[in-house]
RODO-2510 file (C-alpha; in nm, 4 decimals, decimal comma):
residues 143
     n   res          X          Y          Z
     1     x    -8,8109    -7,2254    28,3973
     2     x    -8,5443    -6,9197    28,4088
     3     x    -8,3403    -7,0554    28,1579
     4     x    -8,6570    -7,1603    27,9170
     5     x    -8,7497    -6,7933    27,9333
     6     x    -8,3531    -6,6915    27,8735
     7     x    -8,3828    -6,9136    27,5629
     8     x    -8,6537    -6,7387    27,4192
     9     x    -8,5426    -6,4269    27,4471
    10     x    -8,2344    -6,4763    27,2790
    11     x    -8,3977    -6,6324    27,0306
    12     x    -8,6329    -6,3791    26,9488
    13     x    -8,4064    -6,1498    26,9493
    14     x    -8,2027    -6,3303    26,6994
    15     x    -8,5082    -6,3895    26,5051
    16     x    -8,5427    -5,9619    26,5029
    17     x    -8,1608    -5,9077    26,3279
    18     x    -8,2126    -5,9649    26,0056
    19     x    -7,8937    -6,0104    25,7214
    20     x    -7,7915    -5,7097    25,4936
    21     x    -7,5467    -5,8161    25,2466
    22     x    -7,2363    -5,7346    25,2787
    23     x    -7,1924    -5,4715    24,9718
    24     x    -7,5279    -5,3117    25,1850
    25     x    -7,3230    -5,2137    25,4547
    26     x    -7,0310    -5,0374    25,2816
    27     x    -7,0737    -4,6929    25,2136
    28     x    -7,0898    -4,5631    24,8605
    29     x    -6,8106    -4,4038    24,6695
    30     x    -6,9667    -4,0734    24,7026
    31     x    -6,9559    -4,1006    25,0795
    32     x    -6,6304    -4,2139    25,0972
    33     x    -6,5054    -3,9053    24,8673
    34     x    -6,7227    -3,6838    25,1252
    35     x    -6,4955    -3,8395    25,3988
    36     x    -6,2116    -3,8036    25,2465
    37     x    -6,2805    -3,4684    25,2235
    38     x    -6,3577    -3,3654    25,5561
    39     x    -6,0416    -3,5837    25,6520
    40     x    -5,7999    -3,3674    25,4312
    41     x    -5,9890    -3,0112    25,6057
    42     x    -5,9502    -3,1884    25,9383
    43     x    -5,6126    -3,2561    25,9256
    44     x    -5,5122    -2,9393    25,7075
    45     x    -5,6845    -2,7186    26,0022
    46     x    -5,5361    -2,9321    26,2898
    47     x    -5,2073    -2,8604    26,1756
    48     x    -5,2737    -2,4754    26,1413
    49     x    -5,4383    -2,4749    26,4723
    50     x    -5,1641    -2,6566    26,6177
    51     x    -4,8735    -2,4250    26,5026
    52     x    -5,1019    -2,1226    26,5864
    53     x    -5,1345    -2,2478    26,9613
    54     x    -4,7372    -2,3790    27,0044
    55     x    -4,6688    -2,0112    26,8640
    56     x    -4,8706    -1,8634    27,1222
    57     x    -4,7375    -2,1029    27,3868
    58     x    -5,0804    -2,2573    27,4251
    59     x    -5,1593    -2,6769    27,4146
    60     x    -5,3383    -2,8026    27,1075
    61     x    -5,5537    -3,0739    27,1679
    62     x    -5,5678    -3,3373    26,8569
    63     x    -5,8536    -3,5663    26,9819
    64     x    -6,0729    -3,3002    27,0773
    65     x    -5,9952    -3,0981    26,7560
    66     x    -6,0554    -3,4528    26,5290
    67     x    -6,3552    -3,5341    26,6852
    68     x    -6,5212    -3,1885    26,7012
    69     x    -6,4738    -3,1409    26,3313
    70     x    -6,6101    -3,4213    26,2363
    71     x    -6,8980    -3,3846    26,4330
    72     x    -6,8849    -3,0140    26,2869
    73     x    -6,8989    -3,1088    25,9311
    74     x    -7,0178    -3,4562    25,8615
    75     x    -7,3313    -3,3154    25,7443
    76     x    -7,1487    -3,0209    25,5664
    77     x    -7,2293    -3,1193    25,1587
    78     x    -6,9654    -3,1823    24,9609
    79     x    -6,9477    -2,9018    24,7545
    80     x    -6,9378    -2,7000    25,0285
    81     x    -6,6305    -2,8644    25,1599
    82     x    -6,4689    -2,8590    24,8454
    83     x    -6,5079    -2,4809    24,8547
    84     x    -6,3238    -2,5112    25,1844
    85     x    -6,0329    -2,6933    25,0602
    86     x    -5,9981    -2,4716    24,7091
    87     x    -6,0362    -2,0920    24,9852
    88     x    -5,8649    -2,2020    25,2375
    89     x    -5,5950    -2,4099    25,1639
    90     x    -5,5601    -2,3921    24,7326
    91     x    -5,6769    -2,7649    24,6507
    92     x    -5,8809    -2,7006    24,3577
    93     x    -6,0011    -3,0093    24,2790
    94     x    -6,0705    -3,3813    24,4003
    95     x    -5,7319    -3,4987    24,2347
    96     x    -5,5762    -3,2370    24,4338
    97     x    -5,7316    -3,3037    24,7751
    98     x    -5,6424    -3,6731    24,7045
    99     x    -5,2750    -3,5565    24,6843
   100     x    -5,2924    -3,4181    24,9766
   101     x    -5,4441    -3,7220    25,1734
   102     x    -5,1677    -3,9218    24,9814
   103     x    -4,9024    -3,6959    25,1308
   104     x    -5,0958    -3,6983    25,4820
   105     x    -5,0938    -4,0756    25,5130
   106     x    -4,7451    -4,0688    25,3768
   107     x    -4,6280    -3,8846    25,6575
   108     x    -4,8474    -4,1011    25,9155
   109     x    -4,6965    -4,4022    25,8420
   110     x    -4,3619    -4,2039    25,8667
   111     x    -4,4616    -4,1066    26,1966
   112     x    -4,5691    -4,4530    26,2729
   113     x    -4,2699    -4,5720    26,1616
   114     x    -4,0451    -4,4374    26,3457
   115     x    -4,2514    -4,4317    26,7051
   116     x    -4,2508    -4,8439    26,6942
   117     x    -4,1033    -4,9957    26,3287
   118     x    -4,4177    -5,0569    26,2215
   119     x    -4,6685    -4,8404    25,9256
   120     x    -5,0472    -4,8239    26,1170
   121     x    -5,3494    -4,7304    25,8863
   122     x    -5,5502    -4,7861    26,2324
   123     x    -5,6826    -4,4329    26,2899
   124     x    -5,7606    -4,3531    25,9016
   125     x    -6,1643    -4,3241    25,8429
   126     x    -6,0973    -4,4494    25,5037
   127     x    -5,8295    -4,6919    25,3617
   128     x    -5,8609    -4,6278    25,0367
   129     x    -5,6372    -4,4186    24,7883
   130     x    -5,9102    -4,3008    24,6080
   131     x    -5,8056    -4,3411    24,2861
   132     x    -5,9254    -4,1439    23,9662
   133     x    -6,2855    -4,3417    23,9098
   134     x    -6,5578    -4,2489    23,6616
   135     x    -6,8143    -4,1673    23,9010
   136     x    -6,6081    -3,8038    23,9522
   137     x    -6,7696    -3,6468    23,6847
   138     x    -7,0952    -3,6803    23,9073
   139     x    -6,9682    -3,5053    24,1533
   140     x    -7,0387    -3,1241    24,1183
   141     x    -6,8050    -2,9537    24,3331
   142     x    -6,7886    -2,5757    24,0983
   143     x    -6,9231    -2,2366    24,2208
***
């Protein structure tokens, strides 16, 4: 009788998970832009933070840093982030924060490279290179 009863509840909760497509799932080019974003401010102020605590003989602490920013600003919109990037760091526009991931992961899989002969993507949020698309120009990012 146990194992009737074990049945049925698996079942039924089968029966409650229901299919989404798979292009469902996948966030939309506008979130992955906002990601990217935050990404580029996340590692731009890690690395600032960083040098500011070796100078001052202090430890930095990456995974705490990565993960409280993105708590931090995950919710920040992106217009507001772009100001970020353009006041605190000069990247003016999308094409120019893309750069500057470009240049980020290039110097990851340098990294990676050289700590075990292989190139890891593993810990990026996004994969993509984010390449010039259309969509942009619906993405308001100006004063």
């Amino acid at each position: 009788m146990v194992n009737a009863n074990v049945r049925k509840t698996a079942k039924a909760s089968r029966k409650i998970e229901r299919h989404i497509p798979a292009l469902e799932r996948v966030m939309t080019y506008q979130e992955k832009v906002h990601l990217m974003v935050i990404e580029v401010l996340r590692e731009e102020s890690g690395r600032e933070l960083a040098a500011a605590a070796r100078f001052n003989g202090q430890e930095f602490d990456w995974d705490k840093h990565n993960s409280q920013f993105r708590k931090d600003y995950v919710n920040t919109p992106l217009k507001e982030l772009v100001n970020y990037a353009r006041k605190l760091y000069g990247l003016n526009n999308l094409d120019e924060i893309r750069d500057r991931r470009a240049s980020h992961k290039a110097a990851r899989s340098k990294r990676m490279d050289g700590l075990n002969g292989l190139s890891s993507n593993s810990d990026d949020l996004i994969n993509d290179d984010f390449e010039q698309d259309e969509d942009d120009e619906d993405i308001e990012i100006d004063d």
